[in-house]
N, C-alpha and C positions, 0 to 999 in steps of 0.2 A: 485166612489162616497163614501162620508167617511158616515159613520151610525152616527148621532148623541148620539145614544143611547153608544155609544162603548165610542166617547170621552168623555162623561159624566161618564164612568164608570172610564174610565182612568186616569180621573183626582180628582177623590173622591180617587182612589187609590193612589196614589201623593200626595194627604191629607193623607190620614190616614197612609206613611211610615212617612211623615213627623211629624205628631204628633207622631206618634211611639218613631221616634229618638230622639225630645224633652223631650218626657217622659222618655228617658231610660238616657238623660241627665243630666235631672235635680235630677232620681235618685242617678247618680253616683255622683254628686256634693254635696247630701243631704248624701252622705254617708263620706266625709270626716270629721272624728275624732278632724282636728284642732278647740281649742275654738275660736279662732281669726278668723281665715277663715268664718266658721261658723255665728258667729255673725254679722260678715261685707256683707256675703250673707244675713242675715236676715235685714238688714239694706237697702240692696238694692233691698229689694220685699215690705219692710213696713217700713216708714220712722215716726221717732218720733219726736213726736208735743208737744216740752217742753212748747210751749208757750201757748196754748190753754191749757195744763193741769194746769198750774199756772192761767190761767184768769179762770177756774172753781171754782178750789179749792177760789179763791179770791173771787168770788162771793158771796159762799157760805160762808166765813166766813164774806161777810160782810152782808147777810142778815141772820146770827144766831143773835137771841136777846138776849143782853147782858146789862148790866146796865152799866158796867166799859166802854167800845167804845173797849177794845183793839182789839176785833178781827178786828175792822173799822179801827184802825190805820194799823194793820196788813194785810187787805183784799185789800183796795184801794193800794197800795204799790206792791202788789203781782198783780195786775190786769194791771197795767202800765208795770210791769216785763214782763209780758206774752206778752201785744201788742208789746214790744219791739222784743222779742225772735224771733215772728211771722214774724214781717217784718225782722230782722236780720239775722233768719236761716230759711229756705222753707223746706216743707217735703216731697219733691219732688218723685219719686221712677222712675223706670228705666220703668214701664206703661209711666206716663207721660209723659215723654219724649219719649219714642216712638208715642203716640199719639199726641204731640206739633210737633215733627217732620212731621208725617205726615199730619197731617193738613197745614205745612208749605210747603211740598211740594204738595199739593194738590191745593194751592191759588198760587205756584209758577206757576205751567201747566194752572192751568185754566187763569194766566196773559198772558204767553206765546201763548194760542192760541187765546187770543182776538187780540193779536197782529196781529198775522199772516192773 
């Protein structure tokens, strides 16, 4: 007879080498000196969103009061940039995609076993 209490223990310990060895991975990768490397890792944990920062900055300048319009010719123009950026480039990061994956396989098993 297996003790409940025991596999419970055993397997929080299975956790916790496994965050272990993430964490000592992700140190050894946060210690690589390349700027390139580097930045492409930070690119792949936080992904930049040129097109929402242009549809701010647009907004903004198109509700400062101004008497001339130019920041309106300026603003509207920058606001259209942005929506395009947004659809054109995703800010996707390597979270989401492991989370769109599993959710995709999570609707694939549960199709599979209606089947069955």
């Amino acid at each position: 007879m297996v003790d409940p209490l025991k596999e419970r223990l055993d397997k929080l310990k299975k956790f916790s080498d496994s965050a272990k060895r993430r964490a000592n991975l992700y140190a050894e990768v946060s210690g690589i000196d390349d700027k390139h490397v580097a930045s492409s890792l930070h690119v792949l944990q936080k992904a930049p969103a040129p097109g929402k920062k242009l549809q701010k900055i647009g907004f903004l300048l198109v509700w400062i009061p101004e008497p001339t319009g130019i920041t309106i010719a300026i603003g509207g123009p920058m606001i259209v940039a942005g929506r395009y950026f947004d659809k054109k480039y995703n800010g996707s990061t390597i979270h989401d995609i492991g989370s769109h994956t599993k959710s995709t396989m999570s609707s694939i098993s549960d199709f599979k076993n209606s089947i069955k």
